[in-house]
Structure formats: C-alpha cells, structure tokens
Backbone bond lengths (Angstrom), bond angles and torsions (degrees), N, CA, C in turn:
res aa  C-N    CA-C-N  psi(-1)  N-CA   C-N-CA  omega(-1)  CA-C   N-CA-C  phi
1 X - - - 1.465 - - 1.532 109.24 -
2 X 1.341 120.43 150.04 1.070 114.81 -170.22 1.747 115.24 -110.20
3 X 1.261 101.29 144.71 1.329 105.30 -161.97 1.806 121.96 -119.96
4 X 1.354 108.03 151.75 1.676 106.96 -159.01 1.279 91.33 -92.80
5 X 1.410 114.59 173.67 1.717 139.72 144.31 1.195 102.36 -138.01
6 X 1.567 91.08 141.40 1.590 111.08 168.14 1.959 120.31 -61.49
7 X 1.155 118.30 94.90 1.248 97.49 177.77 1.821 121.85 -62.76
8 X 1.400 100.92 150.06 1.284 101.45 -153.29 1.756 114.83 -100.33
9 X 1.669 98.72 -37.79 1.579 106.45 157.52 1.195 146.26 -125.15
10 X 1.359 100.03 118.59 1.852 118.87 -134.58 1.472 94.42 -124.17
11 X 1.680 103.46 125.85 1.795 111.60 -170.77 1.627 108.59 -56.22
12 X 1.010 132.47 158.02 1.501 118.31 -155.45 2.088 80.74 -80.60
13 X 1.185 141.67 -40.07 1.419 142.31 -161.42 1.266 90.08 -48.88
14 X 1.728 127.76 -65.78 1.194 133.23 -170.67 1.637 118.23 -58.44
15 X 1.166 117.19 -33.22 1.685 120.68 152.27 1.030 106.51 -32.38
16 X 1.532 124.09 -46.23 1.439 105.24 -144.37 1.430 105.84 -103.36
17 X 1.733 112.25 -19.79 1.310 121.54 178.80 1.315 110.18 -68.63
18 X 1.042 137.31 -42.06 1.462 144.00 168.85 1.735 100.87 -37.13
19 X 0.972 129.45 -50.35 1.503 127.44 177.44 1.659 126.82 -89.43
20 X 0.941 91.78 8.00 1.676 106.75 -169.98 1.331 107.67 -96.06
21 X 1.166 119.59 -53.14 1.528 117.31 -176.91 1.760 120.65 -90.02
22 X 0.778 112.57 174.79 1.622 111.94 -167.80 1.887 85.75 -141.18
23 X 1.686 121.42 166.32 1.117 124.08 173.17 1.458 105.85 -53.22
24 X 1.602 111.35 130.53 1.756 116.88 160.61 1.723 118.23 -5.89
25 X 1.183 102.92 108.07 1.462 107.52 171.77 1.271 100.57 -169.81
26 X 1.852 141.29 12.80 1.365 129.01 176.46 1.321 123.45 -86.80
27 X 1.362 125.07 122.63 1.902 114.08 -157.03 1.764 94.01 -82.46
28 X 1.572 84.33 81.25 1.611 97.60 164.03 1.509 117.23 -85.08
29 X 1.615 123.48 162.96 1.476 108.10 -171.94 1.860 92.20 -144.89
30 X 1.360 130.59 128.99 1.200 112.21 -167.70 1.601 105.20 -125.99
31 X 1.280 108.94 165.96 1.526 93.51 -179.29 1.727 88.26 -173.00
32 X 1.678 116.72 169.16 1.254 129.72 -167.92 1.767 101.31 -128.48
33 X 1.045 111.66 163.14 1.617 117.90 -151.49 1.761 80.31 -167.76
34 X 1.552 113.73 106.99 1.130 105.53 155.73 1.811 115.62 -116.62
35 X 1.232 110.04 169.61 1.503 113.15 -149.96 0.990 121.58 -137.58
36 X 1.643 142.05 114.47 1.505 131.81 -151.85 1.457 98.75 -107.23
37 X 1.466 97.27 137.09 2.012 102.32 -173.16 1.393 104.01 -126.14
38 X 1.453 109.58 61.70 1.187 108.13 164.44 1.398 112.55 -102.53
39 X 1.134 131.45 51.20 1.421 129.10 -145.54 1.532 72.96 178.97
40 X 1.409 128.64 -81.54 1.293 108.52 -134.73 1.437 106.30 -107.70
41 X 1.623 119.52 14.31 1.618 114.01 158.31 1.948 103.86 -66.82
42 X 1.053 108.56 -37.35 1.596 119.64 -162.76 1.540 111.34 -48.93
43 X 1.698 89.63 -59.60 1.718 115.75 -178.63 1.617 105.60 -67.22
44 X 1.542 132.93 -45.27 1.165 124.18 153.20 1.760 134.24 -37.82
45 X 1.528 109.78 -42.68 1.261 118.77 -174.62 1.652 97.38 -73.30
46 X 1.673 117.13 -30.94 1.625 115.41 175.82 1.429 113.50 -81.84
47 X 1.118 130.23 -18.27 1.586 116.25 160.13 1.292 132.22 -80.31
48 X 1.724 121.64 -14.58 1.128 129.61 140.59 1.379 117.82 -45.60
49 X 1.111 105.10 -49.87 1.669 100.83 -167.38 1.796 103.35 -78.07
50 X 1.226 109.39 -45.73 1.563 94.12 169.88 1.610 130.16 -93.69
51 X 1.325 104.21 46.41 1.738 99.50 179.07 1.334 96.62 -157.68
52 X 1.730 113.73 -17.63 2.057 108.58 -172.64 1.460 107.67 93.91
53 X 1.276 119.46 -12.71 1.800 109.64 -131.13 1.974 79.34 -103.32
54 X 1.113 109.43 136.62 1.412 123.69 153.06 1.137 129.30 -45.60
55 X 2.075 129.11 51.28 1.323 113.75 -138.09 1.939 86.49 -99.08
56 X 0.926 102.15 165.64 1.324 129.92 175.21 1.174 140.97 -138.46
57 X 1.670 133.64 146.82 1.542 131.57 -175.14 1.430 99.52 -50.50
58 X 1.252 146.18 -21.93 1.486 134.38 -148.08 2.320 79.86 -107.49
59 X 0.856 126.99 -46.24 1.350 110.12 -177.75 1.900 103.00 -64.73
60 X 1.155 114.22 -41.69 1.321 95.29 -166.25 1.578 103.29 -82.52
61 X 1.156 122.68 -13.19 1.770 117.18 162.55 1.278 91.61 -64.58
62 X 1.536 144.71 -41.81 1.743 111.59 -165.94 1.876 91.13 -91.70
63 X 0.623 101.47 -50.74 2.006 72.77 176.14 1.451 122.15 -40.75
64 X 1.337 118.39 -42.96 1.218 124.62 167.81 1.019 143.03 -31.50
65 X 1.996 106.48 -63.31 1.329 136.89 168.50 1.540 102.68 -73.13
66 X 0.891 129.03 -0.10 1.667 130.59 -174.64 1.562 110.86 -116.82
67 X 0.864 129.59 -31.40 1.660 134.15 163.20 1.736 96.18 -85.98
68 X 0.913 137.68 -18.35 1.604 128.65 161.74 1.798 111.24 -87.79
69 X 1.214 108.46 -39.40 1.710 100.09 171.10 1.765 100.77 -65.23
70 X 1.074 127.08 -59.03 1.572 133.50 -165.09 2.544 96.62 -57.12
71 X 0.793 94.83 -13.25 1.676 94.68 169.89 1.776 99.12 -88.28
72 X 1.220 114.18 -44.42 1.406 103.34 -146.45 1.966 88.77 -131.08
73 X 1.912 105.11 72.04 1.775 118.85 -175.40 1.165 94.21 -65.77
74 X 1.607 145.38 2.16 1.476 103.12 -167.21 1.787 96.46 -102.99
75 X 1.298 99.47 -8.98 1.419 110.75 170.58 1.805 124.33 -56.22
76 X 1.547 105.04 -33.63 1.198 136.13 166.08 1.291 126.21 -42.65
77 X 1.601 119.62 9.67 1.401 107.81 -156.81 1.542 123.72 -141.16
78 X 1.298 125.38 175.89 1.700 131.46 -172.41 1.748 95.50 -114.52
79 X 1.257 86.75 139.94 1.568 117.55 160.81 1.696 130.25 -75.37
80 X 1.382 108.92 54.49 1.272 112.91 -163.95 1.448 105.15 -80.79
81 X 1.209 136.42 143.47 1.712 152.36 158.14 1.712 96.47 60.01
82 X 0.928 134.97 52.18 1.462 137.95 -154.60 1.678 117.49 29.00
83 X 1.296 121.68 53.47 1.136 128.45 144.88 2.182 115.18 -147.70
84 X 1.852 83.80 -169.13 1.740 93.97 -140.09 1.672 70.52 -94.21
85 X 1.733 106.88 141.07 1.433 115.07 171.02 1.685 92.85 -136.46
86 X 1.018 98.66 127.07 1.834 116.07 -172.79 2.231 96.47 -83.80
87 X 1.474 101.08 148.70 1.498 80.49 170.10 1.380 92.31 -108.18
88 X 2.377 112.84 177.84 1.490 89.39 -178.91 1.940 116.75 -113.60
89 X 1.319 86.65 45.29 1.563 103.98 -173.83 1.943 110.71 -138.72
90 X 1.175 116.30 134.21 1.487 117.79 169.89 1.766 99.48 -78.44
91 X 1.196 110.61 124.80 1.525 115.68 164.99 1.350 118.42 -133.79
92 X 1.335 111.04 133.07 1.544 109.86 -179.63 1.480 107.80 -113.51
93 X 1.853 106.65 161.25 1.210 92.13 -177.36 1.573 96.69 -126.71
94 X 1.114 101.33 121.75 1.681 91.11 149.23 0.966 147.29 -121.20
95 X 1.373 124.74 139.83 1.646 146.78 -151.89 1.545 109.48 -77.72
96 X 1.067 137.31 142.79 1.069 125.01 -159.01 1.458 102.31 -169.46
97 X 1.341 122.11 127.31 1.429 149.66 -154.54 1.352 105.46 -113.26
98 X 1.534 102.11 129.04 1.667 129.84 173.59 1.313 108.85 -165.96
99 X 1.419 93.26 156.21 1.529 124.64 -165.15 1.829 110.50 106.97
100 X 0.679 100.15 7.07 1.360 120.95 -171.15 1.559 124.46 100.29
101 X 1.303 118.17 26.29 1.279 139.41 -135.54 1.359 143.71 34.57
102 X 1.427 113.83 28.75 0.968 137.05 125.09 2.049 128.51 -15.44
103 X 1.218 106.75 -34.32 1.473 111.00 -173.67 1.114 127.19 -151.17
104 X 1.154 160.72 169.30 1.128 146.76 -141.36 1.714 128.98 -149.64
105 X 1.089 131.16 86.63 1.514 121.71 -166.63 1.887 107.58 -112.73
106 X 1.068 94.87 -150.84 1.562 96.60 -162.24 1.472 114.47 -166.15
107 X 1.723 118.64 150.93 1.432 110.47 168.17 1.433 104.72 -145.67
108 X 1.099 94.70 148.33 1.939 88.36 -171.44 1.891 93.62 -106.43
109 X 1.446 101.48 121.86 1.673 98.94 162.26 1.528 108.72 -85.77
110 X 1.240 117.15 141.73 1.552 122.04 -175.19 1.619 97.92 -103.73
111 X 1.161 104.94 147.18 1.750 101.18 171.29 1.336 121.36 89.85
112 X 1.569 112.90 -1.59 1.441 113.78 -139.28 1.628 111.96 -78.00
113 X 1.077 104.03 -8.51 1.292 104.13 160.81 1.557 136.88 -75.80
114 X 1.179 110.48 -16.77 1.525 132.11 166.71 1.574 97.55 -92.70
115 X 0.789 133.85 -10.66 1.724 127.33 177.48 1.717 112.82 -81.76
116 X 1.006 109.15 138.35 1.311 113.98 162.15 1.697 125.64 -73.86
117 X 1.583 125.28 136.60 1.430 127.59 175.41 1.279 119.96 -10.01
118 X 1.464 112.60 -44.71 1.391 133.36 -146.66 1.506 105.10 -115.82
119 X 1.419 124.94 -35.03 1.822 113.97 145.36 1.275 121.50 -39.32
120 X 1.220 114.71 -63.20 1.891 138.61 171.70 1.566 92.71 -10.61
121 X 1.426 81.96 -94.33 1.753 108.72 -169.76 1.827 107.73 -38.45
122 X 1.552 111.90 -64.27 1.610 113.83 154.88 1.699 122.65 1.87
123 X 1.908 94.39 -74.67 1.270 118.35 -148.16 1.541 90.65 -74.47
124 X 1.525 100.56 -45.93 2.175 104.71 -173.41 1.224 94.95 -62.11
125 X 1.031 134.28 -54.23 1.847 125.83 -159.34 1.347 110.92 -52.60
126 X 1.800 114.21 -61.66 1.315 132.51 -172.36 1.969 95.06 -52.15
127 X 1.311 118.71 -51.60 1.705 121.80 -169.68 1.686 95.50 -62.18
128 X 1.457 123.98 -65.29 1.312 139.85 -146.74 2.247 95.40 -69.20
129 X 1.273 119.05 -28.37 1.484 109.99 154.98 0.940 126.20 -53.22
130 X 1.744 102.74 -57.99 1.514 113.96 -175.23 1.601 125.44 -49.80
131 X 1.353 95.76 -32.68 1.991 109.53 172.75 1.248 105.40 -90.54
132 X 1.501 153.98 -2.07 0.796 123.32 -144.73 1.963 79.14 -134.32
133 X 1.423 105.60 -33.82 1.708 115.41 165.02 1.455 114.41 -78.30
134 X 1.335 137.35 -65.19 1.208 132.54 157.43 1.129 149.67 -68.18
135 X 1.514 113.74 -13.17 1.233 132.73 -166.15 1.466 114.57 22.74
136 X 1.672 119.57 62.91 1.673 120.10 175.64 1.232 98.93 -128.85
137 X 1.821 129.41 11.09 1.477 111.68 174.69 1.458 119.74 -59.07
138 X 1.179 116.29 150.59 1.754 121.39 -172.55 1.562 112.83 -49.23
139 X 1.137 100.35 -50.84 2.017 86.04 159.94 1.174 128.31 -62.01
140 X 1.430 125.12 -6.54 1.610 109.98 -164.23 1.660 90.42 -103.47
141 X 1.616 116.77 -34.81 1.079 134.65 166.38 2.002 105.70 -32.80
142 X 1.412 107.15 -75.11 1.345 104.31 -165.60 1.401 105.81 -50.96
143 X 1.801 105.84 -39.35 1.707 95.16 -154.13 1.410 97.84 -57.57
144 X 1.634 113.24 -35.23 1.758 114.65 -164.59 1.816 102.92 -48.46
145 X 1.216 92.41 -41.67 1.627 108.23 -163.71 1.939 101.65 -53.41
146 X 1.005 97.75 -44.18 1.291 117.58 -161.04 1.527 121.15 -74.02
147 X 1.290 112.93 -53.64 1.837 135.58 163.90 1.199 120.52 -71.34
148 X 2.135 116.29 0.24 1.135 108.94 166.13 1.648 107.03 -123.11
149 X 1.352 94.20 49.36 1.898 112.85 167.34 1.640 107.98 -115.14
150 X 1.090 108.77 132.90 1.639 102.23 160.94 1.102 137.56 -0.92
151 X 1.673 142.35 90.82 1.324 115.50 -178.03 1.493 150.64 -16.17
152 X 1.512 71.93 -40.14 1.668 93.44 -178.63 1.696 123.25 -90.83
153 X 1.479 95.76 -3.36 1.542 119.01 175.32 1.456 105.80 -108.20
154 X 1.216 134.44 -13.12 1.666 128.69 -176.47 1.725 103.12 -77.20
155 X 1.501 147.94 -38.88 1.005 154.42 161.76 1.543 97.00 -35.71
156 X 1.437 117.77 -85.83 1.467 117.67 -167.28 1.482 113.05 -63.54
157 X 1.400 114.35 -32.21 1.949 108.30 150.76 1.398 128.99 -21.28
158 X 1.238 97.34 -54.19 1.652 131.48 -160.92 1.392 107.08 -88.85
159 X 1.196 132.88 -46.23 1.737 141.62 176.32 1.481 101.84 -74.54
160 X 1.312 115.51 -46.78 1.666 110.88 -168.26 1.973 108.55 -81.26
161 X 1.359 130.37 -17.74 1.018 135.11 -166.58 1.743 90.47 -89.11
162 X 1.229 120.48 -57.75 1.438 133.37 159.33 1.388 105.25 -17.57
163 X 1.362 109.80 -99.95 1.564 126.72 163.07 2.054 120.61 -6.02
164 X 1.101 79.03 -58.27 1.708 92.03 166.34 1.330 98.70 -53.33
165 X 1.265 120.60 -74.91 1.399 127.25 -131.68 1.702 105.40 -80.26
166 X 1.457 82.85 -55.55 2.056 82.38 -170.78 1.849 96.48 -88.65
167 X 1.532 143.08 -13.95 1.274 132.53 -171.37 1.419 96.88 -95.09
168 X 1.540 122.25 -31.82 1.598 113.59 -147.25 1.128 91.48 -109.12
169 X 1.438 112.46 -43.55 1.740 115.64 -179.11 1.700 98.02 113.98
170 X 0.708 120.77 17.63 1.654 100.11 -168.50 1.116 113.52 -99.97
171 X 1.491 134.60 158.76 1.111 139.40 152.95 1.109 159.02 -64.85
172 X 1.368 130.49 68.69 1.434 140.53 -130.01 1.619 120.28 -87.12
173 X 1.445 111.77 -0.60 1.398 137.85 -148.90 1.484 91.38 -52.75
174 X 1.385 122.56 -68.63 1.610 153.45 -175.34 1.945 99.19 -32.02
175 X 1.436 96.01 -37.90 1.902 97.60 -178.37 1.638 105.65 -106.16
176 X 1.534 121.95 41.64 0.932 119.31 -151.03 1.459 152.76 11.63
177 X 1.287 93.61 59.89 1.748 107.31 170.50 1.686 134.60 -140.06
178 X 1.624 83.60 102.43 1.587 103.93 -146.12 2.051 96.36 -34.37
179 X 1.357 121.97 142.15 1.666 120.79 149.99 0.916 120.69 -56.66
180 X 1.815 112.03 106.23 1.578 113.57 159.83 1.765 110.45 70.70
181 X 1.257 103.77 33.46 1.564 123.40 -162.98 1.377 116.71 -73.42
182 X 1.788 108.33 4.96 1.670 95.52 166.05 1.457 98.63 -146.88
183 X 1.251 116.83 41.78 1.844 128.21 144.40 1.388 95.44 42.47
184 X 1.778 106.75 -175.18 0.861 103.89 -168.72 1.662 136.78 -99.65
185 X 1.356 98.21 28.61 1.481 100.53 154.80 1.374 96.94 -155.26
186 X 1.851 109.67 -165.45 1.189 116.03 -180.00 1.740 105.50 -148.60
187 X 1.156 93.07 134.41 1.715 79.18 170.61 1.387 106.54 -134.99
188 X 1.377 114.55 174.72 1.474 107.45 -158.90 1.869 99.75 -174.30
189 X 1.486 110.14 117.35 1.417 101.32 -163.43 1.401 101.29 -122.27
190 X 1.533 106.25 137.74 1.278 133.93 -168.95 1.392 121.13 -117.14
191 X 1.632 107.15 13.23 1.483 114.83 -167.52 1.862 94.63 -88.82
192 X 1.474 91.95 -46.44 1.946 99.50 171.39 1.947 112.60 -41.35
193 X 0.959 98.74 -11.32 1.856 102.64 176.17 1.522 97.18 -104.75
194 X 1.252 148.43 -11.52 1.361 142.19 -163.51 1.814 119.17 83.62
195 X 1.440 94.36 18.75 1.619 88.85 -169.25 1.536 108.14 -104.39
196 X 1.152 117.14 117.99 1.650 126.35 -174.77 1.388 134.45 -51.31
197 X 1.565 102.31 -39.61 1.511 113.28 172.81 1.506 109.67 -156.65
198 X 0.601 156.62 152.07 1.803 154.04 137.13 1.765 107.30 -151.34
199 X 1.368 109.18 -175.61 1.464 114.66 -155.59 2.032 71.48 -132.71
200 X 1.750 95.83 158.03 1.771 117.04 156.77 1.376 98.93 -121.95
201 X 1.381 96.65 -173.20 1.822 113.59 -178.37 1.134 84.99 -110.29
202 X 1.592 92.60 147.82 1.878 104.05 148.09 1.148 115.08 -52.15
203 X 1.512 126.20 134.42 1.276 129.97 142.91 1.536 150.24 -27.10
204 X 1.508 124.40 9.28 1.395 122.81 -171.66 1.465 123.06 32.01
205 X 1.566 138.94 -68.77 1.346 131.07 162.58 0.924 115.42 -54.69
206 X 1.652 139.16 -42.22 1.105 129.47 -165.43 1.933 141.99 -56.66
207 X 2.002 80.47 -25.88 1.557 90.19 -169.95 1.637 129.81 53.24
208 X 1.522 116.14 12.48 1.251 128.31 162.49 1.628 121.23 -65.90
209 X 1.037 125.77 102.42 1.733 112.97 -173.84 1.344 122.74 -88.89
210 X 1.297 115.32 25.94 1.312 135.42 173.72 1.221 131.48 -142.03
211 X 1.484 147.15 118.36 1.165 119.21 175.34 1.742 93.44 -141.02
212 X 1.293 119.39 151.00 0.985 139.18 160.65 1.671 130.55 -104.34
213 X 1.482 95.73 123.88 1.832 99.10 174.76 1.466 105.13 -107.34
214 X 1.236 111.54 129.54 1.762 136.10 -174.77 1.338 91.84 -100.81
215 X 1.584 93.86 123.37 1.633 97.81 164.34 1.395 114.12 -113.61
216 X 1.334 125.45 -166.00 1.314 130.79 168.77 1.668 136.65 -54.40
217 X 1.209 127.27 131.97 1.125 123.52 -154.74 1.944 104.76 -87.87
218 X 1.122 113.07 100.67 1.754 114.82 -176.47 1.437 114.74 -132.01
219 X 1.354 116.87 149.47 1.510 138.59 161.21 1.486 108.87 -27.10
220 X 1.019 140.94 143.76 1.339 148.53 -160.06 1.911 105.65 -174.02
221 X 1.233 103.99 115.93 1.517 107.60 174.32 1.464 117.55 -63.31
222 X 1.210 113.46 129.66 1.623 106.99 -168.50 1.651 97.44 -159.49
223 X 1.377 83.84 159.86 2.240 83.40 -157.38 1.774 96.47 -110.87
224 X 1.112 85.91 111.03 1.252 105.55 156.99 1.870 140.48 -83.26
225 X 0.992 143.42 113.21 1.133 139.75 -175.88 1.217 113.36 43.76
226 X 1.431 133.56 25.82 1.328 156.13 169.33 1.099 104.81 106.23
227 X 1.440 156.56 -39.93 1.729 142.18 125.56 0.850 137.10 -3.41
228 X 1.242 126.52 110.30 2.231 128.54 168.34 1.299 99.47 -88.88
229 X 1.642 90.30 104.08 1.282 95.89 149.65 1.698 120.32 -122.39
230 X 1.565 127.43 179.88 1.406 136.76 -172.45 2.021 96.75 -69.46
231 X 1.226 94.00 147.14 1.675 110.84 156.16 1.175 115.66 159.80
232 X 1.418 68.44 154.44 2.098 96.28 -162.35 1.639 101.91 -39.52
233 X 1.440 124.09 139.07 1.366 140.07 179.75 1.688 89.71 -161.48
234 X 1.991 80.84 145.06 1.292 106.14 163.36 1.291 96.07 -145.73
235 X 1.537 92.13 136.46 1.615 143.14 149.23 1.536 127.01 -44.53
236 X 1.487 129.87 95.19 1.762 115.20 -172.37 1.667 87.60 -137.09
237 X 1.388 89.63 118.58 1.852 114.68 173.88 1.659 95.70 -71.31
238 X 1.541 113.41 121.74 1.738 97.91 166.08 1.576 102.87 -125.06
239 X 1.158 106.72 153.93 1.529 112.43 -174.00 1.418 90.33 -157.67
240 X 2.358 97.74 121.88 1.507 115.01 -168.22 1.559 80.63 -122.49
241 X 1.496 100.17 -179.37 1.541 132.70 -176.13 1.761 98.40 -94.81
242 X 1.233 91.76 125.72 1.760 88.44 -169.37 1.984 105.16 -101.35
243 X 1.146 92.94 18.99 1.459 116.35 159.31 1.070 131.81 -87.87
244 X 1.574 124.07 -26.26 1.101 125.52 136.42 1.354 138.99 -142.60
245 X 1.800 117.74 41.93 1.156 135.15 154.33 1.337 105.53 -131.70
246 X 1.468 106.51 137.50 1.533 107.17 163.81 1.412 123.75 -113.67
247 X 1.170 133.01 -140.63 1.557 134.06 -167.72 1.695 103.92 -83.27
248 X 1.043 117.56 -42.87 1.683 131.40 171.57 0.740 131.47 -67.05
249 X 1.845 114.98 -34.80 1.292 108.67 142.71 1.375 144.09 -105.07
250 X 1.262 113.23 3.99 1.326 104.22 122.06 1.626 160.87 -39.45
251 X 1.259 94.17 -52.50 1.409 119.49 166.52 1.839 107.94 -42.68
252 X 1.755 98.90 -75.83 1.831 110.81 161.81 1.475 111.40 -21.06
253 X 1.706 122.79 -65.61 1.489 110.54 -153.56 1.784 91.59 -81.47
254 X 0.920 115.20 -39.53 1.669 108.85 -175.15 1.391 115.62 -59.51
255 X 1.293 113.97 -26.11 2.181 116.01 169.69 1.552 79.85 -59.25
256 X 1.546 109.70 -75.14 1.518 105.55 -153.26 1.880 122.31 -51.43
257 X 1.104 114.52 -44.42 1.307 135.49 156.24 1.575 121.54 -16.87
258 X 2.035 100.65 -61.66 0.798 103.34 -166.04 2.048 106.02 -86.88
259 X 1.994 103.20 -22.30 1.373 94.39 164.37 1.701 125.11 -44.27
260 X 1.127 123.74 -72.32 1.474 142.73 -167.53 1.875 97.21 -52.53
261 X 1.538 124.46 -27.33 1.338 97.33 -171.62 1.300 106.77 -107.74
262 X 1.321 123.60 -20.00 1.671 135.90 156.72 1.120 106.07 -35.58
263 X 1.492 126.62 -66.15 1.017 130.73 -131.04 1.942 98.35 -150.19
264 X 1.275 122.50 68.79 1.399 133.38 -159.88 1.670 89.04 -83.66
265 X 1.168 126.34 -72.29 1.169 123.98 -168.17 1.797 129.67 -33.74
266 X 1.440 91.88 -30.90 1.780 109.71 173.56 1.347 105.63 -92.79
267 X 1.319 130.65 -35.43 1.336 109.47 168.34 1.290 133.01 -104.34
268 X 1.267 123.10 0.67 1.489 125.97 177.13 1.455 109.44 -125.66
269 X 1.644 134.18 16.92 1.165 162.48 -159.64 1.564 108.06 25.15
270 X 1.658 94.54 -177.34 1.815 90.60 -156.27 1.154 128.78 -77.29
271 X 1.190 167.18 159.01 1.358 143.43 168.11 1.275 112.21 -94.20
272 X 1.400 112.34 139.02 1.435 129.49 -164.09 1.646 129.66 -37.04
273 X 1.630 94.93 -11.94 1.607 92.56 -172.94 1.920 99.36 -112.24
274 X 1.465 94.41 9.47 1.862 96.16 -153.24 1.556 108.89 -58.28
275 X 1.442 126.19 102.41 1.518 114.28 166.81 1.697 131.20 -42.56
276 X 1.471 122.23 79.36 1.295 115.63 -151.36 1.792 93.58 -59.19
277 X 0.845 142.34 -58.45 1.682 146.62 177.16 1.079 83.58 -15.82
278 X 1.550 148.05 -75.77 1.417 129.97 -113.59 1.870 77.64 -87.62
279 X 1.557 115.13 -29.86 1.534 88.99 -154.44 1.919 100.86 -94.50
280 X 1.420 112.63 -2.67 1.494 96.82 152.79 1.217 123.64 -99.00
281 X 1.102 133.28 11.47 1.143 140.51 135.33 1.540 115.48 -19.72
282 X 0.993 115.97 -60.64 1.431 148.90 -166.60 2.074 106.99 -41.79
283 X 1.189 96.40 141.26 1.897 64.99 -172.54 1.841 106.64 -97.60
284 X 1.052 130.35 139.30 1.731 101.84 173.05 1.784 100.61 -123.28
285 X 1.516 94.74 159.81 1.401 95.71 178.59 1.762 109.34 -70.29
C-alpha cells in the first residue's frame, strides 16, 4: 500500500493555495487569444531605448487589458451581498516571482490605464526589488501573517479577512491586509519558464475577474497575402468570472485588447526614439 509524507517545506504561496480552493465549482470561463508582434517587438525594443526601462510584452498586456477594462467599467467589478459593485479605478496586478521562482509575490499598479508602457515597467521594477531585497511588500507581509496560523486556522484566516474586506467593506490595511490588493485583473507570465500557453484559476480571495497567463513569445505559421510564412506570435490563456463577464463581453475587451497590443504605436502613440521604417517594414496582410 502506498504511503504519504507530509511535505515539510512549502513556498509560503503554496500554503496558502492549499486553503483557497474548495472542490471545482468556480463559474470560470477560459479561452486563448493569440497575438501577432510584428509591430509590437519593434515599438518595445524603441521604448527601451528611449526611457532605459526594461519594458516588456507582460507590461504592455497590463496596459492593454487596462485601457480595455476602463471602456467596458461594468466589467470592473465585485460581487458583494449578491450584487454587482463596480470599483472606481482600473488596477492591475502583477505577480511576480522570486527565489528563483520558486515563490510567488505580487504588485498591484493602480491607474494603470492612465499610465504610460514605461511607468508600468518603472513602477514593477522599483516594487519587484523591493520584494525580492526585503521581502516586506504588503502581500508578502499578509501571506507571512497568514501561513504562520494553524493549518487548520489559515482557511478561516483567509475567508474571514476576505469577508471583511470585499462583503463588509472595510479596511484592513492597519492589520496588514492590503484593500482590494489585486484590482481588477491579474496577469502573470509563464513564457520566462519556456511555457507557450496554459490557462490559471481565479483566485477566490482575490475578487479579480480576470486574469491573464502570458506565454512565450514564438514563430507561428500565419498566411500572409496568400503565403505562410513564420512570425513572432504570442499565446495569452485568459480565464474571467462568468458572473460577471460573458461571451460578448469578452469578445469587446479582446477586439480592443488585441487593437492596442498588435498595433501599440497607433494606439498609444510612438515613442520618441521609435524607428518608424523598421515598423513598416513589417509586412501585413
């Protein structure tokens, strides 16, 4: 017969996942959105060059998804006492890996739809040291708070701090637990591990009704002017709350979604150093 052991050292994220979910029953809804970056590796490689900033496909997916949530606010929202409560800010969060990724933390940009590419990236870098050198950002804070309660007390930790926050409304900041601390989406990229596409779950505490998984950026056959030829495509698994998005609106933020990251330069204008040649260069059908 085969026999268990308790494993003994467990990333504090995975502590917490163990209590978070209950058997399958969240009216999750998932779907794939792939994305041609022949356009927007170019315009990326030019905001590096004119800002310094380490920008990346995973910042301009949360600008993206955030100027498409800020069109369509009712999408924006928590399920408090069985009704729809809109919040009055787009916030994204992003998840962000240390220890060698090994573990899991997070930063929520507020505003991020009024932010520029190059704030994003700014705001994550300056947060993503701070957790990764001190480890005292307000999420890493709660989880600590949280995974050093009773096993059997971290579940009702976790439901009743919730409960407060998104049922009662209150502000929990003061007992360390950031308000409403992972906005209204989440993204989280898995292409930096080599993984191409996959889908996550919603979070249960989080009350985020969106989250996006970024995969790896690869060649993809795609027909051009009646020719298949190779180009760069990326892959992003999204999985919303079908409580309060459905297929239509879905459909809406993903046209828009996919405008702004196709095609960054026309909708979020150029950045000052952008070689326009290199990006008509570019061939489109």
């Amino acid at each position: 017969m085969a026999r268990f052991r308790r494993l003994t050292k467990v990333p504090s994220w995975r502590a917490l996942a163990v209590h978070a979910w209950d058997k399958p029953s969240d009216p999750s809804v998932y779907g794939i959105i792939t994305l041609e970056c022949d356009r927007t590796l170019p315009y990326l490689e030019a905001l590096r060059a004119a800002s310094g900033e380490r920008v990346s496909v995973t910042h301009l997916v949360g600008k993206a998804i955030a100027c498409a949530i800020a069109e369509r606010p009712e999408v924006n929202a928590i399920i408090r006492r069985g009704r729809i409560w809109v919040r009055d800010s787009v916030d994204v969060f992003f998840q962000v890996a240390f220890e060698g990724g090994n573990d899991l933390a997070g930063a929520k940009v507020s505003g991020a739809d009024a932010l520029s590419v190059e704030a994003i990236a700014r705001d994550l870098r300056e947060r993503a040291q701070r957790i990764r050198a001190t480890k005292d950002d307000p999420t890493q804070k709660s989880t600590r708070m949280l995974t050093s309660l009773h096993p059997l007390l971290t579940r009702w930790g976790m439901r009743i701090g919730e409960w407060l926050s998104y049922q009662v409304g209150l502000d929990l900041s003061r007992l360390g637990i950031p308000f409403d601390g992972f906005g209204s989406c989440m993204v989280t990229n898995v292409g930096t591990f080599g993984i191409e596409c996959g889908f996550a779950p919603l979070v249960p505490f989080a009350h985020a009704p969106i989250l996006l998984l970024v995969g790896e950026v690869r060649e993809m056959a795609r027909v051009r002017g009646g020719q298949v030829v190779p180009v760069a495509c990326l892959q992003i698994g999204a999985t919303f709350d079908h409580r309060l998005l459905d297929g239509y609106q879905a459909g809406l933020l993903a046209k828009r979604f996919r405008a702004i990251f196709e095609d960054p330069e026309r909708e979020l204008g150029a950045p000052a150093l952008l070689p326009r040649a290199v990006a008509d260069e570019q061939p489109r059908a």
